[in-house]
C-alpha positions as CSV (number, residue, x, y, z in Angstrom):
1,X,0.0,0.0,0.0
2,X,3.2,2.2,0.9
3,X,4.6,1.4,-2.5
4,X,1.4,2.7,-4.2
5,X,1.0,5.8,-2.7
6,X,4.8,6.6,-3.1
7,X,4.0,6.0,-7.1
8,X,1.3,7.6,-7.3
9,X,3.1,10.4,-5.7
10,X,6.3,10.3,-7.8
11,X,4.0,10.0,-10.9
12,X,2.1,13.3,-9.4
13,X,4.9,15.5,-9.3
14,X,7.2,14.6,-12.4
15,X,4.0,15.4,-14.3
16,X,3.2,18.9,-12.3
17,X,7.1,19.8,-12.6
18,X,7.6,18.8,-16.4
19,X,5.6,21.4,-17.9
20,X,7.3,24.3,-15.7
21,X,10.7,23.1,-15.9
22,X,11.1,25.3,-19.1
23,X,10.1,28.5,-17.7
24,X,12.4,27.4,-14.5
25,X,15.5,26.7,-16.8
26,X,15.4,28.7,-20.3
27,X,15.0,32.3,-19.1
28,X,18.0,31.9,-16.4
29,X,20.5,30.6,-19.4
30,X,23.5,33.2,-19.7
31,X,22.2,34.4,-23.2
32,X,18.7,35.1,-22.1
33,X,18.9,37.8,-19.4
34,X,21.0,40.2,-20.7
35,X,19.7,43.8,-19.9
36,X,18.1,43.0,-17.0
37,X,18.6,43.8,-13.7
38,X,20.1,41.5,-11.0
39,X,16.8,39.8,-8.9
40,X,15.2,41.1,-6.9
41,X,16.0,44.6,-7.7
42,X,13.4,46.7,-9.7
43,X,13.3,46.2,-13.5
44,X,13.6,49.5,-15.2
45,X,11.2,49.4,-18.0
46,X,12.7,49.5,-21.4
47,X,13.2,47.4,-25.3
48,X,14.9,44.4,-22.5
49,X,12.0,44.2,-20.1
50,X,9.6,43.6,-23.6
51,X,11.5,41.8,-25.2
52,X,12.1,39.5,-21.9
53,X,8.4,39.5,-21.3
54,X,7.7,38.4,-25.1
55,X,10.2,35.5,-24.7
56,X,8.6,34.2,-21.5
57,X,5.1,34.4,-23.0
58,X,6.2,31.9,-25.7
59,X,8.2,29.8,-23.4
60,X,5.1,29.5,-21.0
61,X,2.4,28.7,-23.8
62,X,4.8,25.8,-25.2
63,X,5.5,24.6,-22.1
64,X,1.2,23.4,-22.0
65,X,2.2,20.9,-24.7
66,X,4.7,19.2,-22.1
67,X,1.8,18.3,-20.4
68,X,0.5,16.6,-22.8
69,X,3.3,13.4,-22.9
70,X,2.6,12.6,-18.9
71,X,-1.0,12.4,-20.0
72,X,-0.4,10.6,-23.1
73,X,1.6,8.1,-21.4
74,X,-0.4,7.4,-18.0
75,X,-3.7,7.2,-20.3
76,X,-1.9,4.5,-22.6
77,X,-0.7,2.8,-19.5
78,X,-3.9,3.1,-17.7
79,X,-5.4,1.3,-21.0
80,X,-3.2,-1.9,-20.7
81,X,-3.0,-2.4,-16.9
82,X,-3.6,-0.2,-13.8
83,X,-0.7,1.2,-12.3
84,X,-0.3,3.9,-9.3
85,X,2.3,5.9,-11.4
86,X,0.4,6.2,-14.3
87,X,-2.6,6.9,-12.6
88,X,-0.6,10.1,-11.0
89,X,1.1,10.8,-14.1
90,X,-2.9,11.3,-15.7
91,X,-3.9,13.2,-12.8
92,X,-1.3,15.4,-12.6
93,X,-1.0,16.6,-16.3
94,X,-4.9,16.6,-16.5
95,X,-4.4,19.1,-13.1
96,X,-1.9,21.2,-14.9
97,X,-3.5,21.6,-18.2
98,X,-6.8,22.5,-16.4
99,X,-5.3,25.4,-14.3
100,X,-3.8,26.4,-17.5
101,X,-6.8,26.3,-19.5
102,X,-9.5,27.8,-16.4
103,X,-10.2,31.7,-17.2
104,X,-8.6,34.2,-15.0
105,X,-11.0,36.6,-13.0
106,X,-11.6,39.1,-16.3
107,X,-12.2,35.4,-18.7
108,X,-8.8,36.1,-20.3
109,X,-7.4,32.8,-22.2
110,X,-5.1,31.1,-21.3
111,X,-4.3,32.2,-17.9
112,X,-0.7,33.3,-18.4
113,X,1.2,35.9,-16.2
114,X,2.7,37.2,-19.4
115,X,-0.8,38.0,-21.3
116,X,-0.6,40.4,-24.5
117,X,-2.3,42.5,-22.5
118,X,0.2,43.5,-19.6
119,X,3.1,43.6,-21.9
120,X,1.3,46.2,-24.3
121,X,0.7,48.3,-21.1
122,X,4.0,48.2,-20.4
123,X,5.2,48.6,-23.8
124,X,2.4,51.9,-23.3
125,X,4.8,53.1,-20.5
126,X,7.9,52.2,-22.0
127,X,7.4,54.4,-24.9
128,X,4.6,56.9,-23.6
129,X,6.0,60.4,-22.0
130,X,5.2,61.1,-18.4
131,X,5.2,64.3,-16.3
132,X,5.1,63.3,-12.6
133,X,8.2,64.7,-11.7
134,X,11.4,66.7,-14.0
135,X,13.3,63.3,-14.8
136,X,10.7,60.1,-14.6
137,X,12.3,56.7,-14.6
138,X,10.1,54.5,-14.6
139,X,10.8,50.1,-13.0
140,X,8.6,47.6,-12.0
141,X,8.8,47.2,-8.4
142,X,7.1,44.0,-6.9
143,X,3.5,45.5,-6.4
144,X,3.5,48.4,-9.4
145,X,5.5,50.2,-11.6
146,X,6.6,53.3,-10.0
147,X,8.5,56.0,-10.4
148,X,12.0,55.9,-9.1
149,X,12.5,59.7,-8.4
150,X,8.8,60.7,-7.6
151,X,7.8,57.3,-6.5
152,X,4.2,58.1,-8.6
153,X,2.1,54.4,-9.5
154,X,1.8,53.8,-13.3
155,X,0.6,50.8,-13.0
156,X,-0.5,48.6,-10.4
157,X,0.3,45.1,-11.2
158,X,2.4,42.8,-9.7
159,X,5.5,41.6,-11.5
160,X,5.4,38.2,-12.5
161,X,8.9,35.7,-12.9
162,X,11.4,37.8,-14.7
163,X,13.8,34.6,-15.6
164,X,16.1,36.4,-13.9
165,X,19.3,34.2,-12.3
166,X,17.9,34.0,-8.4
167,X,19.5,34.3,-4.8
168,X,17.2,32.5,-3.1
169,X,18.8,29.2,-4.0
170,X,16.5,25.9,-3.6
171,X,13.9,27.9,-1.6
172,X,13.2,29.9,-4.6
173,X,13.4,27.2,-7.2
174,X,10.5,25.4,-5.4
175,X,8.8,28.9,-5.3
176,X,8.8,29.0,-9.1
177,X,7.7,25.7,-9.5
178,X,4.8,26.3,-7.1
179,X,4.1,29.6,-9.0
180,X,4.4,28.7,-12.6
181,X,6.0,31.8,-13.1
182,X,2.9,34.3,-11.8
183,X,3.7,37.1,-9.2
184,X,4.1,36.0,-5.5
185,X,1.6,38.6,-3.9
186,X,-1.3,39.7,-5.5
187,X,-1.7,43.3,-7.2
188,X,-2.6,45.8,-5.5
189,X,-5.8,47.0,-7.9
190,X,-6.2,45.1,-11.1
191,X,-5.8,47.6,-14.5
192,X,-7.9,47.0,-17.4
């Protein structure tokens, strides 16, 4: 009975951690970062914060059809002969695709923390012209993007996984695995 639930289990999480191993390992290669600020400092915004935003988007939609070969398999197991690790290999990717596929709160789809629309707002700031104080620098703080100078909110969203190279060691590696690459804390007021 032991040995099934420990199966189960280990089918369970390579099929949960599968799909976000991309978004946990492409972003942090050398070539992919550059421009950015060093985690956790605020991200100014500018061409290497879009870009970086546009990358992640793409890496996070591809990673869905990862969870499609842990479902794949455990069905195709599940057809010839019960097992516990297929069984949690089914479950799991079925979980993980469903999460992905479930609206957010305003029915976006899919629910990505890199939608079209937040990096077209912040494409807005990066090339709009703002007067809240004599020199506006704009970065993306964890709760908004604020000015640096002025500290004025431009926009209050939280920021989501950079793929910047962490500190926080394994801590924050499970956090981002947990996360799936959306913002820690939520935003502070939600922005059309």
């Amino acid at each position: 009975m032991l040995m099934s639930v420990l199966l189960f289990i280990l089918g369970l999480l390579i099929s949960i951690i599968l799909p976000r191993l991309p978004l946990l390992i492409f972003p942090r290669l050398r070539a992919m970062h550059g421009g950015l600020e060093p985690f956790p400092s605020p991200q100014p915004i500018d061409d290497h914060l879009v870009a970086q935003l546009l990358i992640l988007r793409t890496i996070w939609n591809t990673s869905f059809l990862l969870a499609l070969i842990p479902l794949f398999i455990g069905f195709a197991i599940l057809q010839n002969q019960p097992g516990m690790i297929a069984f949690g290999l089914f479950i799991g990717s079925g979980w993980t695709i469903l999460s992905r596929v479930m609206p957010t709160t305003n029915f976006s789809f899919p629910n990505t923390p890199y939608s079209m629309g937040l990096i077209e707002q912040i494409n807005e700031l990066r090339v709009g012209d703002f007067s809240c104080c004599n020199n506006p620098e704009l970065a993306w703080e964890v709760t908004a993007v604020r000015c640096r100078n002025c500290r004025v909110n431009h926009l209050k969203v939280a920021r989501p996984d950079l793929g910047r190279v962490r500190t926080d060691g394994m801590v924050g590696r499970i956090r981002l695995l947990l996360l799936d690459g959306f913002p820690l804390v939520v935003s502070e007021n939600k922005n059309d």
